[in-house]
C-alpha positions as CSV (number, residue, x, y, z in Angstrom):
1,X,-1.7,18.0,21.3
2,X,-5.3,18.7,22.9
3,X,-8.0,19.2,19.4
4,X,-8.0,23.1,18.4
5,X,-11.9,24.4,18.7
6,X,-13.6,26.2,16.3
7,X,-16.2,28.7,16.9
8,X,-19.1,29.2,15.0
9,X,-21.8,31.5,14.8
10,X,-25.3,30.4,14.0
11,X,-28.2,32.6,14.0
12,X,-26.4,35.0,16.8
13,X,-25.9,31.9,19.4
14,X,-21.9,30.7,19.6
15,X,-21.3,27.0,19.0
16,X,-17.8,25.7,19.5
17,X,-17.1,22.8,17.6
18,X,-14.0,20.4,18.1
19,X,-12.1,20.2,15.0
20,X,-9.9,17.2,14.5
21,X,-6.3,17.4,15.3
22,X,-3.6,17.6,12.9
23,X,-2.7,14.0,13.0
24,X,-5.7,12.4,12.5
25,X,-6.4,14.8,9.5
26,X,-3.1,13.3,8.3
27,X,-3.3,9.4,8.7
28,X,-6.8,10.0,7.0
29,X,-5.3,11.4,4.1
30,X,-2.8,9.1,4.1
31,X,-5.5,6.5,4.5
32,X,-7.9,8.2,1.5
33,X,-4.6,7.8,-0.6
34,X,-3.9,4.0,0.7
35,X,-0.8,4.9,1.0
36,X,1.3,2.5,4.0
37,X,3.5,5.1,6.7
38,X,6.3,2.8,5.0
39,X,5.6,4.5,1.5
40,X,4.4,8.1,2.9
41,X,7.9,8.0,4.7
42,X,10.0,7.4,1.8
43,X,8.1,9.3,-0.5
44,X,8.3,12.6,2.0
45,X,11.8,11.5,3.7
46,X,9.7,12.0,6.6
47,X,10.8,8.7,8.9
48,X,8.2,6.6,10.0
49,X,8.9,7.1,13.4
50,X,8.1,10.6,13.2
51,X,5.0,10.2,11.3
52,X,3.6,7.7,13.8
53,X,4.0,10.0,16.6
54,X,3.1,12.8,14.2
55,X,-0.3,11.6,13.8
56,X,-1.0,10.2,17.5
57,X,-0.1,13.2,18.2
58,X,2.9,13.2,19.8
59,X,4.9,15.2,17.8
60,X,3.7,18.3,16.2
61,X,5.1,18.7,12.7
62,X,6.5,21.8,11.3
63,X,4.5,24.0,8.8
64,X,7.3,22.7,6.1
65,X,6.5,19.1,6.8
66,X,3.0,19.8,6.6
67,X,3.7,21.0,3.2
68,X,5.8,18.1,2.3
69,X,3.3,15.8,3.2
70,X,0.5,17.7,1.4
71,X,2.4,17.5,-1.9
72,X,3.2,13.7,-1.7
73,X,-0.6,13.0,-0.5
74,X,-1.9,15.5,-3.6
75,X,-3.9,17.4,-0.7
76,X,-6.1,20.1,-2.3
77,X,-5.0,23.6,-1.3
78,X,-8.1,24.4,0.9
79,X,-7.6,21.3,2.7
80,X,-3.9,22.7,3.3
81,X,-4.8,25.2,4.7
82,X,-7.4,23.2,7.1
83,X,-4.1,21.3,8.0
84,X,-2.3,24.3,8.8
85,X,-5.1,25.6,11.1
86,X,-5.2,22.1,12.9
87,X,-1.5,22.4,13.8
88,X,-2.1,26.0,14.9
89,X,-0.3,27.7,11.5
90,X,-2.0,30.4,9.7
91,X,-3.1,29.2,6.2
92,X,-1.3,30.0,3.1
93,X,-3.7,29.8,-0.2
94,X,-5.5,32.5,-0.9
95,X,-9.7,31.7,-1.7
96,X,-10.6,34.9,-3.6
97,X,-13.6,35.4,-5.0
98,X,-14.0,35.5,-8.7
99,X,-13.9,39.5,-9.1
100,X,-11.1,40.1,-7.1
101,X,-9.1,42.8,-8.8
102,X,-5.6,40.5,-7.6
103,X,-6.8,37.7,-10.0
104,X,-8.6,40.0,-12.9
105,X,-5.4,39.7,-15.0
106,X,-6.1,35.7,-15.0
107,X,-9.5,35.8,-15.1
108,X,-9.2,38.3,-18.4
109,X,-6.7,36.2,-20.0
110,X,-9.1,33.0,-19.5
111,X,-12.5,34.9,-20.9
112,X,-9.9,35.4,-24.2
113,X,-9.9,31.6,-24.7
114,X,-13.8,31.6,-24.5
115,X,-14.0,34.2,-27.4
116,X,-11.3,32.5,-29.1
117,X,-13.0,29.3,-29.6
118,X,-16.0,30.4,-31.1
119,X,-18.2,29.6,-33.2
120,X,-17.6,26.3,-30.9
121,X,-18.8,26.0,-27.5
122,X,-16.6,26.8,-24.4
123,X,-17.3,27.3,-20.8
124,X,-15.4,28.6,-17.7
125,X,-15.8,25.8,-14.7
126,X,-15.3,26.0,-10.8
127,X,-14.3,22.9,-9.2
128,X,-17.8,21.7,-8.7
129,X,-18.3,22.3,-12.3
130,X,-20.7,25.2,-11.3
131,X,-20.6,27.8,-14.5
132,X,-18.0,30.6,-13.6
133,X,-18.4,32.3,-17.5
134,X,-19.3,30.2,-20.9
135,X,-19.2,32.0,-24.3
136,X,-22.1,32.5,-27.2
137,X,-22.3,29.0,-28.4
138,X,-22.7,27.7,-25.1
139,X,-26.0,29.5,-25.5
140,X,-27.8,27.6,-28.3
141,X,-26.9,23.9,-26.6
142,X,-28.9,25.3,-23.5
143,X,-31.7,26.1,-25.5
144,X,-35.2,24.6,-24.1
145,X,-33.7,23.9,-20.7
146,X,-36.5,24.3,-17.8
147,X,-35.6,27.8,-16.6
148,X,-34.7,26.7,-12.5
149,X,-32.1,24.5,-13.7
150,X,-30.4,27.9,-15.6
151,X,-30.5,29.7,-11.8
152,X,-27.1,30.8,-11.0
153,X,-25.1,29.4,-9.7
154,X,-25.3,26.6,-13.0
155,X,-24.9,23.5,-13.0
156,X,-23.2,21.8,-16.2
157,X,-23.6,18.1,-15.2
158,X,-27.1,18.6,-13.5
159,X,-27.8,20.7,-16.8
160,X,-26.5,17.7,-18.8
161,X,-28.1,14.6,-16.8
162,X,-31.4,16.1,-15.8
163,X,-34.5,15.4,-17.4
164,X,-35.8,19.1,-17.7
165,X,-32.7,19.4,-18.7
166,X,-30.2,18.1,-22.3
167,X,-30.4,15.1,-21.3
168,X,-34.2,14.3,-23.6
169,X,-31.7,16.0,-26.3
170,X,-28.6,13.5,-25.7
171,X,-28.5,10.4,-28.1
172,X,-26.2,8.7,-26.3
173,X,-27.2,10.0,-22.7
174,X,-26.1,6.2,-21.5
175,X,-22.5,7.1,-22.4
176,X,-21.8,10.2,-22.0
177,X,-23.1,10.2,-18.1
178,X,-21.2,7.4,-17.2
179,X,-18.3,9.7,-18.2
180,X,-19.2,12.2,-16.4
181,X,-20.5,10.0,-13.8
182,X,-16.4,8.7,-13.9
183,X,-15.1,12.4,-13.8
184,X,-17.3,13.4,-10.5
185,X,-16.7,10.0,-8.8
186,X,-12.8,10.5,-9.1
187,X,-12.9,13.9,-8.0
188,X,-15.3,12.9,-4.8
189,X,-12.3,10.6,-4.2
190,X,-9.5,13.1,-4.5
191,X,-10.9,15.9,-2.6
192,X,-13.3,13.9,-0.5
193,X,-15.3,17.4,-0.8
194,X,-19.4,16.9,0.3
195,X,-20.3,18.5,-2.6
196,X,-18.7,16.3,-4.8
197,X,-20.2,13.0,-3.5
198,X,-23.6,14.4,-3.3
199,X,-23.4,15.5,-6.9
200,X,-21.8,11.8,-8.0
201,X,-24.6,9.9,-6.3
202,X,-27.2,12.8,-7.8
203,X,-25.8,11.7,-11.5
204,X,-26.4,8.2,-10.6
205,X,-29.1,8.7,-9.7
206,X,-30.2,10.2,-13.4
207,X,-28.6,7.4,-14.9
208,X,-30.6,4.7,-13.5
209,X,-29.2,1.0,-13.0
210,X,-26.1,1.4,-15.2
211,X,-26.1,-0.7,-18.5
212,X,-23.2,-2.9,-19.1
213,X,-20.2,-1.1,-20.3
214,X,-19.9,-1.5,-24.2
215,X,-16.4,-0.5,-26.3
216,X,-16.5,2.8,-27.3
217,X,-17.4,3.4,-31.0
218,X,-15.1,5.9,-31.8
219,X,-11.4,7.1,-30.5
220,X,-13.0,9.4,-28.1
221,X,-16.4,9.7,-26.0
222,X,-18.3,11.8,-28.0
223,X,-21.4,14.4,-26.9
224,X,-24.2,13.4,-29.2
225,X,-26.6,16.2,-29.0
226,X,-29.9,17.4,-31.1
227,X,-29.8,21.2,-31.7
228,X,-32.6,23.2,-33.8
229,X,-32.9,19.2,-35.5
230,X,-29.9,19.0,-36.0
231,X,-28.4,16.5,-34.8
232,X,-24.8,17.3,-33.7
233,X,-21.6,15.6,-32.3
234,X,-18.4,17.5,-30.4
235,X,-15.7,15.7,-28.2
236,X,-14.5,17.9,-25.4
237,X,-10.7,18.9,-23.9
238,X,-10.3,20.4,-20.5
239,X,-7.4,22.7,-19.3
240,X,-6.5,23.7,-15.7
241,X,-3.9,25.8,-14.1
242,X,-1.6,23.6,-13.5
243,X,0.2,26.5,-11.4
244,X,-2.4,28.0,-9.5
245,X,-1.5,29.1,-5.9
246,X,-5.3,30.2,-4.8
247,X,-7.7,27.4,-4.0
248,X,-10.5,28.8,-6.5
249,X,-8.0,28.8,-9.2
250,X,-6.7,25.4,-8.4
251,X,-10.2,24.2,-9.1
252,X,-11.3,26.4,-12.2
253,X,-10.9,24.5,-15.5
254,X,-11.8,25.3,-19.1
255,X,-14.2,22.9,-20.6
256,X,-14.1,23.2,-25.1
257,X,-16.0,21.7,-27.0
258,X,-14.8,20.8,-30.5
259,X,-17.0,19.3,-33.8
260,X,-16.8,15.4,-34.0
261,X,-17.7,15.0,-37.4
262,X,-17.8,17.5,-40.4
263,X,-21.3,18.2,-40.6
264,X,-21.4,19.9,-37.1
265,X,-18.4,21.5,-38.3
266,X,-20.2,22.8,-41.3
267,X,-23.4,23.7,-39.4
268,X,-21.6,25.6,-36.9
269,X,-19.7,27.2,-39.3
270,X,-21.9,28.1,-40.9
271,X,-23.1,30.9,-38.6
């Protein structure tokens, strides 16, 4: 099948672009996931004949083998829906923006668990770990950050790992950006989104030649973090939705942070 082209518009001229053909987006995710045709086949049921001449294109696969392919590859849904365009399909995941009125229900029910962890810190997360809403708490951590790096849209690892930033304020700034150095390099692999390898090698580059890996000193990774003089310590849990159908839900998580040790407890309680 000849590439589809794409048409875009820059500064009122009309550029057509040639975007990849539906195959070659395939084997590449197949390739991203190193997965053999061998396993793809019998992990799809999808025979290896067809997927050979499915991506030399070939064969053109059906919208419902697209989508059984996606799911055994773990393709994100906005990278569905480039699939579906390649093969000449309309897309099916919605990409709403934030204050759509079809997601306000969700987004309501999410702003609840920000409230309901206080007086502890909490923060609603896109998939580039941009700040989508955060509650009170998160307010007094940001405290003495330069005022650029609080711009929307915010930043929470550039926050973190930048040195106008917490990171002067982070005891153990060593630790705690090689795990979140971890958490953006994994998601660069899985999504293979720009934007998430440009922010992995920006973290690295905060962090410097990395030290050698030590155990860890406690059963989690802790955020050790000086606040007012005080010097406090929280571990964090993160929650997604696990059944999200729109791409901008699929990458929204909530990000809680929870006291380490009972005298942040006490001094947070406190208030």
């Amino acid at each position: 099948m000849a590439p589809r082209i794409r048409t875009l518009r820059l500064t009122g001229m009309s550029v057509a672009v040639e975007a990849p053909p539906v195959g070659a987006l395939l084997r590449t995710w197949r390739e991203r996931r190193r997965f053999s045709q061998q396993e793809l086949s019998n992990r799809s049921r999808v025979s290896t004949r067809h997927l050979s001449r499915v991506e030399t294109g070939k064969a053109h696969p059906t919208p419902e083998m697209l989508m059984r392919l996606s799911d055994n590859l773990d393709v994100p849904l906005r990278e569905r829906n480039r699939l579906l365009l390649a093969a000449g399909y309309a897309p099916r995941y919605q990409d709403r923006r934030w204050d759509d009125a079809s997601i306000a229900v969700v987004m309501d029910g999410l702003r609840r668990l920000l409230d309901a962890h206080l007086p502890y810190p909490a923060l609603l997360l896109d998939d580039h770990w941009d700040i989508v809403d955060a509650n009170a708490a998160v307010d007094r951590l940001l405290t003495g950050c330069a005022p650029e790096l609080l711009e929307p849209p915010v930043n929470v690892v550039r926050v973190c790992l930048h040195p106008d930033g917490l990171a002067r304020r982070i005891g153990n700034l060593a630790e705690w950006g090689g795990h979140l150095l971890r958490q953006a390099s994994h998601r660069a692999e899985r999504t293979h989104d720009r934007r998430h390898h440009e922010l992995a090698t920006e973290i690295a580059g905060y962090l410097g030649k990395p030290d050698v890996p030590t155990p860890p000193t406690g059963p989690v990774i802790t955020l050790e973090i000086d606040v007012d003089g005080d010097p406090l310590r929280f571990f964090s849990t993160s929650a997604t939705l696990s059944t999200a159908s729109d791409a901008a839900l699929e990458g929204l998580h909530l990000e809680t942070f929870l006291p380490a040790d009972h005298e942040t407890r006490r001094r947070f309680d406190q208030r």
